[in-house]
BAKE-708889 format. One line per field, with one value per atom (N, C-alpha, C): residue number from 1; residue in three letters; atom name; x, y, z. Coordinates in steps of 0.05 Angstrom, whole numbers, always signed. Example, Ala and Ser with C-alpha at 12.3 -4.5 7.8 and 13.67 -1.06 7.14 Angstrom:
2
pos = (1;1;1;2;2;2) $
code = (ALA;ALA;ALA;SER;SER;SER) $
site = (N;CA;C;N;CA;C) $
X = (+264;+246;+264;+257;+273;+258) $
Y = (-114;-90;-66;-45;-21;+1) $
Z = (+156;+156;+156;+142;+143;+157) $
END
This chain:
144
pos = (1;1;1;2;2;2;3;3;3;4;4;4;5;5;5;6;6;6;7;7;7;8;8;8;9;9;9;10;10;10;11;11;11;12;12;12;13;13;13;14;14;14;15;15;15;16;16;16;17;17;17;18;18;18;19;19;19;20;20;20;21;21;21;22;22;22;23;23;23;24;24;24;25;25;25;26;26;26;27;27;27;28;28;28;29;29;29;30;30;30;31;31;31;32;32;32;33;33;33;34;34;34;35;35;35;36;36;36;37;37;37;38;38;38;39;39;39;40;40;40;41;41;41;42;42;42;43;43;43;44;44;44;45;45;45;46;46;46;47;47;47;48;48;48;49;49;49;50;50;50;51;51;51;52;52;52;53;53;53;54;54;54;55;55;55;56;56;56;57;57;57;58;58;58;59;59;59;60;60;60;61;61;61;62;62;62;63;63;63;64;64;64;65;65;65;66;66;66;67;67;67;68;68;68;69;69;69;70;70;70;71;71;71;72;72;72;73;73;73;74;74;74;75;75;75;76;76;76;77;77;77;78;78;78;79;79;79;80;80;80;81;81;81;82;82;82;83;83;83;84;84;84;85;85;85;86;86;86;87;87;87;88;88;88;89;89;89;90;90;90;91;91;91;92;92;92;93;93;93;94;94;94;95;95;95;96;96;96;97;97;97;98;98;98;99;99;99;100;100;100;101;101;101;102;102;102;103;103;103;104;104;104;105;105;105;106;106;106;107;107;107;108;108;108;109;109;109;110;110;110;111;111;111;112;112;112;113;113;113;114;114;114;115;115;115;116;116;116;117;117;117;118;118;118;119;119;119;120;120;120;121;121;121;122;122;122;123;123;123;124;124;124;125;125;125;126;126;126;127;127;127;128;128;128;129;129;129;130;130;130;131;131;131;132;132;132;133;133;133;134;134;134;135;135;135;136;136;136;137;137;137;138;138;138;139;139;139;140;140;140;141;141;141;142;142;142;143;143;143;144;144;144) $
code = (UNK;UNK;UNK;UNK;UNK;UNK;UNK;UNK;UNK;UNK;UNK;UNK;UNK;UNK;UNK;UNK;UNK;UNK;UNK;UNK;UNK;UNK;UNK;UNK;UNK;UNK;UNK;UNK;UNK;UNK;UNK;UNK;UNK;UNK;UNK;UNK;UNK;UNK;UNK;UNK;UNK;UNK;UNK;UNK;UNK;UNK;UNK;UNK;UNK;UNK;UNK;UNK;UNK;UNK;UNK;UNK;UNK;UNK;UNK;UNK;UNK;UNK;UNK;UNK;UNK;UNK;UNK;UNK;UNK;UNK;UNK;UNK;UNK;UNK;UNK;UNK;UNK;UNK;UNK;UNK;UNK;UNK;UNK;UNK;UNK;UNK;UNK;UNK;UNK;UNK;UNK;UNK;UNK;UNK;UNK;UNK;UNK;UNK;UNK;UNK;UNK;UNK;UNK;UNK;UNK;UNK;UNK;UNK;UNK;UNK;UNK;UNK;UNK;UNK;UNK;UNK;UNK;UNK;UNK;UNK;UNK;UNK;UNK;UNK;UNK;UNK;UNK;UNK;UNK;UNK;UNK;UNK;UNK;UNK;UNK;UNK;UNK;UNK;UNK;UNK;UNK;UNK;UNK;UNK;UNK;UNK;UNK;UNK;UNK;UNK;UNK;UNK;UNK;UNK;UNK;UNK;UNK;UNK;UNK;UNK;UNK;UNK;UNK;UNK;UNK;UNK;UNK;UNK;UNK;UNK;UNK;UNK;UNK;UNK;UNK;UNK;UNK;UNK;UNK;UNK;UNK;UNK;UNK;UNK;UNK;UNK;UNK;UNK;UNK;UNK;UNK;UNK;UNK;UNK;UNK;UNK;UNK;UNK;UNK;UNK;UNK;UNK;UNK;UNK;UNK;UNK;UNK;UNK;UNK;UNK;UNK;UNK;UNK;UNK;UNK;UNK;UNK;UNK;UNK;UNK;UNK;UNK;UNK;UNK;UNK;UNK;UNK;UNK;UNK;UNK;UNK;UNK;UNK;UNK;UNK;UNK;UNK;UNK;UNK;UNK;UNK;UNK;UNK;UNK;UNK;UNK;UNK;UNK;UNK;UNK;UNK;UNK;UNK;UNK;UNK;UNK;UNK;UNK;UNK;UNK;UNK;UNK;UNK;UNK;UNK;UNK;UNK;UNK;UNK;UNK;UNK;UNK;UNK;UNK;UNK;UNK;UNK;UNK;UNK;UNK;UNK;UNK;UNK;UNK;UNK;UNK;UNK;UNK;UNK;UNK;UNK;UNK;UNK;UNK;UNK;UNK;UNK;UNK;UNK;UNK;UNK;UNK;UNK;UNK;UNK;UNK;UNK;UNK;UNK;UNK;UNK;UNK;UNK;UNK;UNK;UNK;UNK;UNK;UNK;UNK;UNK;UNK;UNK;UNK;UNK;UNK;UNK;UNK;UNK;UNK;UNK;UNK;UNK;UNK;UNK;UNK;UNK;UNK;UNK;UNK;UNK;UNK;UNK;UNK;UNK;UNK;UNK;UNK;UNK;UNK;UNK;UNK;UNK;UNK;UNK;UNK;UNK;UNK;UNK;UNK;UNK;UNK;UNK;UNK;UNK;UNK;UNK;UNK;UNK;UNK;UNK;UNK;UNK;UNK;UNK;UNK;UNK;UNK;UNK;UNK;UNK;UNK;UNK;UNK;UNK;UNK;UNK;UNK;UNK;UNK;UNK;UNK;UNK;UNK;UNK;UNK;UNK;UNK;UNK;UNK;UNK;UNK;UNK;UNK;UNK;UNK;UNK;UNK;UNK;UNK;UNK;UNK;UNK;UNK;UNK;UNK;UNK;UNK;UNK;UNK;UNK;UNK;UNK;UNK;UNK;UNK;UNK;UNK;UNK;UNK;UNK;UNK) $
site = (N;CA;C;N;CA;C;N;CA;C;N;CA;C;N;CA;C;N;CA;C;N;CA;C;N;CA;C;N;CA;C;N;CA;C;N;CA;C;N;CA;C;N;CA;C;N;CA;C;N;CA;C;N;CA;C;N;CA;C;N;CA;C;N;CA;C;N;CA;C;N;CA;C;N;CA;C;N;CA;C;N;CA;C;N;CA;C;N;CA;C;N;CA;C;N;CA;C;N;CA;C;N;CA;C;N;CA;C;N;CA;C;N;CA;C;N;CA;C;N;CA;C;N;CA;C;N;CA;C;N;CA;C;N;CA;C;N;CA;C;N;CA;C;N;CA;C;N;CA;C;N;CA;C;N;CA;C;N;CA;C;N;CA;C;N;CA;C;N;CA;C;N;CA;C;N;CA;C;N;CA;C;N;CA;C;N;CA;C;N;CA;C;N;CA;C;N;CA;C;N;CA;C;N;CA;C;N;CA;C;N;CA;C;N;CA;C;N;CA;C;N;CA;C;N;CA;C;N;CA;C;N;CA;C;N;CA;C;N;CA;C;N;CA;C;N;CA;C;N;CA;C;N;CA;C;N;CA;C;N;CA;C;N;CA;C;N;CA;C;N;CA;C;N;CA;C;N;CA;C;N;CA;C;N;CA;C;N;CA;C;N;CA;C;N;CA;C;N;CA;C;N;CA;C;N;CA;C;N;CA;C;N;CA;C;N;CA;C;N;CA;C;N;CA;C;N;CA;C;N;CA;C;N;CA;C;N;CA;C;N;CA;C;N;CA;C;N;CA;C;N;CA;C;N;CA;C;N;CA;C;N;CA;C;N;CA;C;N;CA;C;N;CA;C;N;CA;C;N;CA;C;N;CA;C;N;CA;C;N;CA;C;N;CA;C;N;CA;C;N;CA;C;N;CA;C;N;CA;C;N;CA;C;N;CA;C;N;CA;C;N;CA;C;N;CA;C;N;CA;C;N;CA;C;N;CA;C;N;CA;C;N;CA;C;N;CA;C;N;CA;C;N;CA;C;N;CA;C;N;CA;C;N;CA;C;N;CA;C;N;CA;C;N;CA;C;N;CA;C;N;CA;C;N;CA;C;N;CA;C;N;CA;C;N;CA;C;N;CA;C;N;CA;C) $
X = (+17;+0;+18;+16;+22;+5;+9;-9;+16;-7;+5;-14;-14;-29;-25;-43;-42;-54;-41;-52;-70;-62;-74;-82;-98;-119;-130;-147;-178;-196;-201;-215;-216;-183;-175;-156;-154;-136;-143;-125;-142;-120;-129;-112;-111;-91;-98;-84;-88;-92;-80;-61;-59;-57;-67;-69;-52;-40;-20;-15;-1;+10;+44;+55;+87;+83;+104;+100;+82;+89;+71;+95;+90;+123;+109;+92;+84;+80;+77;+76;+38;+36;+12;+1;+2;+8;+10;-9;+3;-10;+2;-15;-54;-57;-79;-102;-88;-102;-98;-77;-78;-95;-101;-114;-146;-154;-179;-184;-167;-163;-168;-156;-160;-183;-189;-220;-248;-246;-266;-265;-237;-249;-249;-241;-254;-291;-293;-322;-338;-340;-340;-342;-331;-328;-339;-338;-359;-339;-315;-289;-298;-291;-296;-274;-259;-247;-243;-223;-212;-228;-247;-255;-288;-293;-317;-319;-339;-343;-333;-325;-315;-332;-341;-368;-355;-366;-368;-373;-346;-353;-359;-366;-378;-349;-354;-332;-320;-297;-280;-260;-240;-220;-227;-214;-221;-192;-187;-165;-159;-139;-128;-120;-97;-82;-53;-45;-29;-28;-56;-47;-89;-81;-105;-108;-136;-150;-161;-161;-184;-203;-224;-243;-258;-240;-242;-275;-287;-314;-311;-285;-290;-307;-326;-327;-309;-289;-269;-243;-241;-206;-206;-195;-202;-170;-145;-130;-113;-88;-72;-52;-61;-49;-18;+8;+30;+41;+51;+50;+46;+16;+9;+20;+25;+44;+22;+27;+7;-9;-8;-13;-38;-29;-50;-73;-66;-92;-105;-87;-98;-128;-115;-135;-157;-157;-181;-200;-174;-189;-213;-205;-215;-237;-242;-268;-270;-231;-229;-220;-230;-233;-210;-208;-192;-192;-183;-185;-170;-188;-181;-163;-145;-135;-129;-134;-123;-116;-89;-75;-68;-77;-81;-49;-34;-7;+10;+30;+53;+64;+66;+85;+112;+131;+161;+172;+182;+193;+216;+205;+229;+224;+205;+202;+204;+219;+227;+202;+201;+174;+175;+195;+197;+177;+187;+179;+143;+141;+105;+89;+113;+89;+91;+105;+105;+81;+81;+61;+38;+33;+2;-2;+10;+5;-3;+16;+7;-20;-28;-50;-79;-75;-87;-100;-75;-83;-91;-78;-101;-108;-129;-150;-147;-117;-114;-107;-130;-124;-161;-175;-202;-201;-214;-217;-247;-244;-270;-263;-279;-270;-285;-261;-287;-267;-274;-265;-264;-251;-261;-283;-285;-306;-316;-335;-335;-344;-334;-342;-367;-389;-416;-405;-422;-413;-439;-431;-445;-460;-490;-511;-502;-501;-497;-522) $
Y = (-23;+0;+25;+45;+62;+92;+124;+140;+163;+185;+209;+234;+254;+273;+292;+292;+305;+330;+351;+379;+387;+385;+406;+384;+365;+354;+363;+354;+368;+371;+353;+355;+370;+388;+397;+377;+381;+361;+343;+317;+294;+265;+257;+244;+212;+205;+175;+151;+123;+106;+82;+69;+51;+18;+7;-24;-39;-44;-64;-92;-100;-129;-133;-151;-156;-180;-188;-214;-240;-261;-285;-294;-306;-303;-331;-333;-355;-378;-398;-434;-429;-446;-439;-415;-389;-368;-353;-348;-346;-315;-302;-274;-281;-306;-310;-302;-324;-318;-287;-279;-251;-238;-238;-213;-220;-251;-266;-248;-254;-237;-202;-192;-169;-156;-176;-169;-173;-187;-197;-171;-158;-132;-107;-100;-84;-94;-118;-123;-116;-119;-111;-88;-67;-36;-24;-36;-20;-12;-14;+4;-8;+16;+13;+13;+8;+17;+34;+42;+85;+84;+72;+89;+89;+83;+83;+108;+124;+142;+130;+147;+139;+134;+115;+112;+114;+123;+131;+108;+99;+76;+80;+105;+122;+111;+126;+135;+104;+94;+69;+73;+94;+108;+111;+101;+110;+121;+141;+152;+147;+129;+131;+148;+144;+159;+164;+134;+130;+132;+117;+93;+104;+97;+101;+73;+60;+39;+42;+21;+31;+1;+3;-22;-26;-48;-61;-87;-79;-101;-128;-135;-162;-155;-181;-165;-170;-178;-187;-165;-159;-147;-125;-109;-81;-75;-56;-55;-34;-40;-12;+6;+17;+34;+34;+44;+46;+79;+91;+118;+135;+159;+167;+203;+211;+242;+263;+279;+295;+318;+318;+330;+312;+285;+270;+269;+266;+254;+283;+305;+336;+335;+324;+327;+311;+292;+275;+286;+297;+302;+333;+343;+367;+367;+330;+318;+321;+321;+314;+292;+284;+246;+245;+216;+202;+183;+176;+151;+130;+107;+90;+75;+63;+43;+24;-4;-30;-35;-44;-45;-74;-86;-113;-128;-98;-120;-107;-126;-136;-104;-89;-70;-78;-62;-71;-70;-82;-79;-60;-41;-18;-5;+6;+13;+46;+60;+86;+102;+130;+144;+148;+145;+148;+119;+101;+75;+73;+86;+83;+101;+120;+136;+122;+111;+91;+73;+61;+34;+48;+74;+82;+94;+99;+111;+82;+63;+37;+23;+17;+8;+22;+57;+66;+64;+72;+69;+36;+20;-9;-20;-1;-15;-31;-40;-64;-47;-30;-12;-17;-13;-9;+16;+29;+54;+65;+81;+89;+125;+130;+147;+135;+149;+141;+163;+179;+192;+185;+194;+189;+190;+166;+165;+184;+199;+222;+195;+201;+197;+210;+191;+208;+221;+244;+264;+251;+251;+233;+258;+257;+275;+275;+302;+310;+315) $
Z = (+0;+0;+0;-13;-10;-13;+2;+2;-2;-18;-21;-28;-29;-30;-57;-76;-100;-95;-85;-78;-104;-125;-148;-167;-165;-187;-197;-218;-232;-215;-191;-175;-146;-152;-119;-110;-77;-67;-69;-65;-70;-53;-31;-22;-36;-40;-57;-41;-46;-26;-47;-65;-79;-67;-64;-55;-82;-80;-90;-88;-103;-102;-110;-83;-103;-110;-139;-147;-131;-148;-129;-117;-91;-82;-51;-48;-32;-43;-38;-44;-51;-86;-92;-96;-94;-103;-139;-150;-177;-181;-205;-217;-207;-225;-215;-201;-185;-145;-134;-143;-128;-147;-173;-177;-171;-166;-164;-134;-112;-94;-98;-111;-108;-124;-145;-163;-135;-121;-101;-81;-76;-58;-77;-94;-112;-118;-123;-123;-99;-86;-55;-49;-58;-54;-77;-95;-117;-137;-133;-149;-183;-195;-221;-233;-261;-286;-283;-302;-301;-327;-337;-366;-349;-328;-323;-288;-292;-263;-243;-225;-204;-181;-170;-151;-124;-103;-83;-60;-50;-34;+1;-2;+28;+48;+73;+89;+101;+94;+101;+111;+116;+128;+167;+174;+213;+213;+224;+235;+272;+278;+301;+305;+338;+342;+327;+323;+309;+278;+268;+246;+234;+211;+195;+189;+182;+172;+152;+141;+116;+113;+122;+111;+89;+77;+53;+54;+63;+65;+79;+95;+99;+129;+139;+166;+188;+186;+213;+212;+183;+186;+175;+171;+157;+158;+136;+127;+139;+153;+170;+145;+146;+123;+134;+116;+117;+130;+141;+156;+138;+134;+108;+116;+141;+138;+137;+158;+167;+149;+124;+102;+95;+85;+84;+101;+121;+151;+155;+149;+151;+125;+110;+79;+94;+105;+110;+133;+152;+179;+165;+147;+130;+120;+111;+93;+66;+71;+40;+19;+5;-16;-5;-13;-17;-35;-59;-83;-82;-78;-81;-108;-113;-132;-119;-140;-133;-161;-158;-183;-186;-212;-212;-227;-228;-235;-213;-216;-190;-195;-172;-167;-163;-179;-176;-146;-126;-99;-101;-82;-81;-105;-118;-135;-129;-150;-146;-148;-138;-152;-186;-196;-237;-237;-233;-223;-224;-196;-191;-213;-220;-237;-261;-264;-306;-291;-272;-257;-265;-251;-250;-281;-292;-323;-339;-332;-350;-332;-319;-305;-304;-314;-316;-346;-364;-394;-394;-393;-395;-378;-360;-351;-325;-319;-302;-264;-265;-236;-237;-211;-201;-190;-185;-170;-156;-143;-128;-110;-96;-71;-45;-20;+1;+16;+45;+64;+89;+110;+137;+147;+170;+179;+198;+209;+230;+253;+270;+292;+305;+317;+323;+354;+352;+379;+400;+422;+443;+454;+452;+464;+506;+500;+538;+541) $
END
């Protein structure tokens, strides 16, 4: 996973959230299974295609003290994001998007940022990324 904050989109700021995969690298393990895997929580969340609108997978983000979450639909486990930097968590705590990608080919390990941006330019032009938005969750204020 990785996160970063695109100040000046078409859309404004826009905090983004990429879910990834490294090679198949476990016993039984193939391209496969992981993208069968990662097609089932994009199904799940509603994430669409980059040639199709972006749907709105309502607020999945919880912000700790530490550590941000993001729930992906299972009901037992929900996803600890990687340390996303106070710019980011600022954009959210703000109530501002965040976009989802799940990128259905293997990200290079250690991959430079020249690197992730050829990744997201090719995944985007064919197709092989899902996407959506969702924001933080508000916490309900407890009636005194």
């Amino acid at each position: 996973m990785s996160t970063w904050l695109v100040p000046d989109s078409p859309a404004g700021a826009l905090a983004v959230l990429l879910i990834g995969h490294a090679p198949a690298r476990r016993t039984g393990e193939t391209a496969e299974t992981i993208e069968t895997g990662l097609l089932g929580i994009a199904d799940a969340l509603g994430l669409q295609p980059p040639s199709e609108p972006l749907p709105d997978t309502g607020a999945r983000l919880t912000r700790g003290r530490a550590l941000v979450t993001f729930d992906y639909g299972h009901p037992a486990y929900s996803l600890h994001l990687p340390p996303t930097g106070p710019e980011w968590r600022a954009h959210l705590a703000d109530g501002g998007p965040a976009c989802v990608l799940i990128g259905l080919d293997p990200v290079p390990p250690g991959a430079s940022p020249d690197a992730m941006d050829d990744y997201l330019s090719r995944i985007i032009a064919t197709g092989r990324v899902r996407m959506g938005v969702t924001r933080l969750r508000k916490h309900p204020h407890h009636a005194s």
